[in-house]
MITIDREN-449963 format. One record per atom (N, C-alpha, C): residue in three letters; z, x, y. Coordinates in steps of 0.05 Angstrom, whole numbers, padded with zeros to 5 digits, always signed. Atoms other than C-alpha are relative to their C-alpha. Layout:
ALAZXY
...
***
This chain:
UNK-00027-00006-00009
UNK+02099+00993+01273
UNK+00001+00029+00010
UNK-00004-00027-00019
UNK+02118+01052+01318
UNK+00022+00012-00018
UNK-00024-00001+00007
UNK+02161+01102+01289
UNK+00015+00010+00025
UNK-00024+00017-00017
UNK+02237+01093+01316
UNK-00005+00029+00017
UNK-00005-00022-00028
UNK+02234+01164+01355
UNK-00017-00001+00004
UNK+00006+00002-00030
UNK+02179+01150+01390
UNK+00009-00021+00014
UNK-00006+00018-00008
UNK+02204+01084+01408
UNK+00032+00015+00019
UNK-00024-00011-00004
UNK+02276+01119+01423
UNK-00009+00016+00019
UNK+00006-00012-00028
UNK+02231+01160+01474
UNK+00004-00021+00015
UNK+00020+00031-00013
UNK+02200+01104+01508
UNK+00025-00005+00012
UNK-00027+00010+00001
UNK+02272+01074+01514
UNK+00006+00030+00021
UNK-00008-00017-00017
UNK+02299+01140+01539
UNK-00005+00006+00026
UNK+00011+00000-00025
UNK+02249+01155+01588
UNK+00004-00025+00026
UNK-00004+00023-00010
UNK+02254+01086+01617
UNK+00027-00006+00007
UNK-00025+00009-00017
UNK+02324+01078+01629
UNK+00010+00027+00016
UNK-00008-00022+00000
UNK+02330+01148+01647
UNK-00020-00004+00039
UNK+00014+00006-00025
UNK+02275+01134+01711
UNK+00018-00023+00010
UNK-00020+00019-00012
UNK+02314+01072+01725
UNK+00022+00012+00012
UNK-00021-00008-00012
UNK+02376+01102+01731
UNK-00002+00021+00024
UNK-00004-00020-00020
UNK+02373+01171+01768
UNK-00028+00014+00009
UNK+00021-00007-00012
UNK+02302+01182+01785
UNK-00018+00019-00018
UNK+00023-00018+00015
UNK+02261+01244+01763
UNK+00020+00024-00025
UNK-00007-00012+00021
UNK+02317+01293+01727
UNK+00009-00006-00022
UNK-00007+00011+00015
UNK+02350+01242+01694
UNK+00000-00005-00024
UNK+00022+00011+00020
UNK+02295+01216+01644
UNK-00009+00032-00015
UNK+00011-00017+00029
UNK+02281+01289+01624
UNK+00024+00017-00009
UNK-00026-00013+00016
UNK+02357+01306+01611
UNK-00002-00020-00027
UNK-00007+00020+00016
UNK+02358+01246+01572
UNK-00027+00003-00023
UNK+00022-00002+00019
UNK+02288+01256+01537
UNK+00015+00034-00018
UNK-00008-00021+00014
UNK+02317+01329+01521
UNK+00026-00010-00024
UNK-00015+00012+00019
UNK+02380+01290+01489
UNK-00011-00010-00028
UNK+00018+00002+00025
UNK+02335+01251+01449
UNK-00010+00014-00021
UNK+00015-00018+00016
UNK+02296+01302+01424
UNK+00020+00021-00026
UNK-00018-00022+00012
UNK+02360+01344+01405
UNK+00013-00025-00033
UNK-00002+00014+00020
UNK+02380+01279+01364
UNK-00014-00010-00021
UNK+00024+00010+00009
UNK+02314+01259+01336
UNK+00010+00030-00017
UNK+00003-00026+00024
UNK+02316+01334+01305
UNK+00033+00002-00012
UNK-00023-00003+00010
UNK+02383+01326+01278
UNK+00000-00018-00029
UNK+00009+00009+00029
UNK+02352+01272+01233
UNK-00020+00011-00011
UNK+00017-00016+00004
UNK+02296+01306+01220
UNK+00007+00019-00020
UNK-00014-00031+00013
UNK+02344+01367+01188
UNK+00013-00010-00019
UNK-00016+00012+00022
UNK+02376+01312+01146
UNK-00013+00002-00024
UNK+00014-00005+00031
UNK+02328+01306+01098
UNK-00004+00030-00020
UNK-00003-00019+00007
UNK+02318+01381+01083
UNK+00023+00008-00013
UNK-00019-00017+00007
UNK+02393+01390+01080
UNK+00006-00014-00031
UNK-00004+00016+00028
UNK+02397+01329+01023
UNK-00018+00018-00012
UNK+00009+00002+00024
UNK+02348+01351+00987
UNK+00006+00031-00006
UNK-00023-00023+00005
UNK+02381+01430+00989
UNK+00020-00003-00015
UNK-00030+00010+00020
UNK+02446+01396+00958
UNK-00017-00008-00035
UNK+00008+00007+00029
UNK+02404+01359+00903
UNK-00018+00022-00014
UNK+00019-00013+00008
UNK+02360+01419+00896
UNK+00021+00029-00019
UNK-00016-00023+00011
UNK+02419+01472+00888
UNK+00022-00017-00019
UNK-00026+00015+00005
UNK+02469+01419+00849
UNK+00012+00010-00026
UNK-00009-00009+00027
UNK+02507+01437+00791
UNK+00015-00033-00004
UNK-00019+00015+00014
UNK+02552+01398+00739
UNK-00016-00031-00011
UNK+00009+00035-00002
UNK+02543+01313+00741
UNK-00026-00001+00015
UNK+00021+00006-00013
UNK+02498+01313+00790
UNK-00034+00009-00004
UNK+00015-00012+00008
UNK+02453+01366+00768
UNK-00015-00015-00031
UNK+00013+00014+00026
UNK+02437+01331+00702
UNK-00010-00027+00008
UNK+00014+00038-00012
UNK+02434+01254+00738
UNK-00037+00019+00006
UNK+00026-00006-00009
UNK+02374+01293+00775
UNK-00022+00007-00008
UNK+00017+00004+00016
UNK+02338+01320+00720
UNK-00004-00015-00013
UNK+00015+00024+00018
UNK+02344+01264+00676
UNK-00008-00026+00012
UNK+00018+00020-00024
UNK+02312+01221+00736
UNK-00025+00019-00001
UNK+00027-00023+00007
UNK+02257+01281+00738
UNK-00009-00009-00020
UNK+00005+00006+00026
UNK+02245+01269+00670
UNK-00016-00025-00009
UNK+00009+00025+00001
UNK+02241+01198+00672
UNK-00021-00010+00023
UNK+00018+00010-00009
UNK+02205+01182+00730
UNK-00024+00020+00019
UNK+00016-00025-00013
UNK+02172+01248+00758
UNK-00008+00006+00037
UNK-00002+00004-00038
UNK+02139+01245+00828
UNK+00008-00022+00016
UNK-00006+00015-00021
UNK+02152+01185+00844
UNK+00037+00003+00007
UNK-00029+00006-00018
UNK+02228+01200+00858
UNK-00002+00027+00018
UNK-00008-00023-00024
UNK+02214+01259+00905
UNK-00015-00016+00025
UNK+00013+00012-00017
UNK+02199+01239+00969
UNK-00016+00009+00016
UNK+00028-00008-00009
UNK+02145+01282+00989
UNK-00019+00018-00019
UNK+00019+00001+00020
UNK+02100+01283+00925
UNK-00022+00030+00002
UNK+00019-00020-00007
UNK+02051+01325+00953
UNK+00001+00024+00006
UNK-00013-00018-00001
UNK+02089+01375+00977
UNK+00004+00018-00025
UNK-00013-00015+00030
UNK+02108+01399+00896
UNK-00021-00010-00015
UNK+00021+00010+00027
UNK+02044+01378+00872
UNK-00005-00020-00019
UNK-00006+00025+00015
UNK+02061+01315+00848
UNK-00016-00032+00007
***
């Protein structure tokens, strides 16, 4: 399986030549790219919130730490896990 932003190029580029020729496809590839990194920034910013959290939340997250360790972070390797 491809992942979805490169496929979301592919797609871009392609209707982007269709439609208006040569600037088209790399306005539209620049679009992409600006959206592609917008998810990209998501994950960082979640895990900022769960990282800085106080109160309820802050305790759900250690006592998931606790209980299941690396496997609930989602990049293990990253923290040594």
């Amino acid at each position: 399986a491809w992942p979805l932003f490169l496929v979301a190029y592919v797609v871009v580029l392609l209707l982007g030549c269709a439609v208006g020729g040569v600037v088209a496809p790399l306005n539209l590839f620049a679009l992409a790219g600006w959206l592609g990194g917008a998810g990209f920034n998501a994950g960082p910013t979640r895990n900022g919130q769960i990282f800085h959290a106080t109160g309820l939340l802050q305790h759900s997250r250690d006592a998931g730490m606790r209980l299941l360790g690396p496997r609930l972070l989602d990049l293990p390797w990253l923290y040594g896990g």
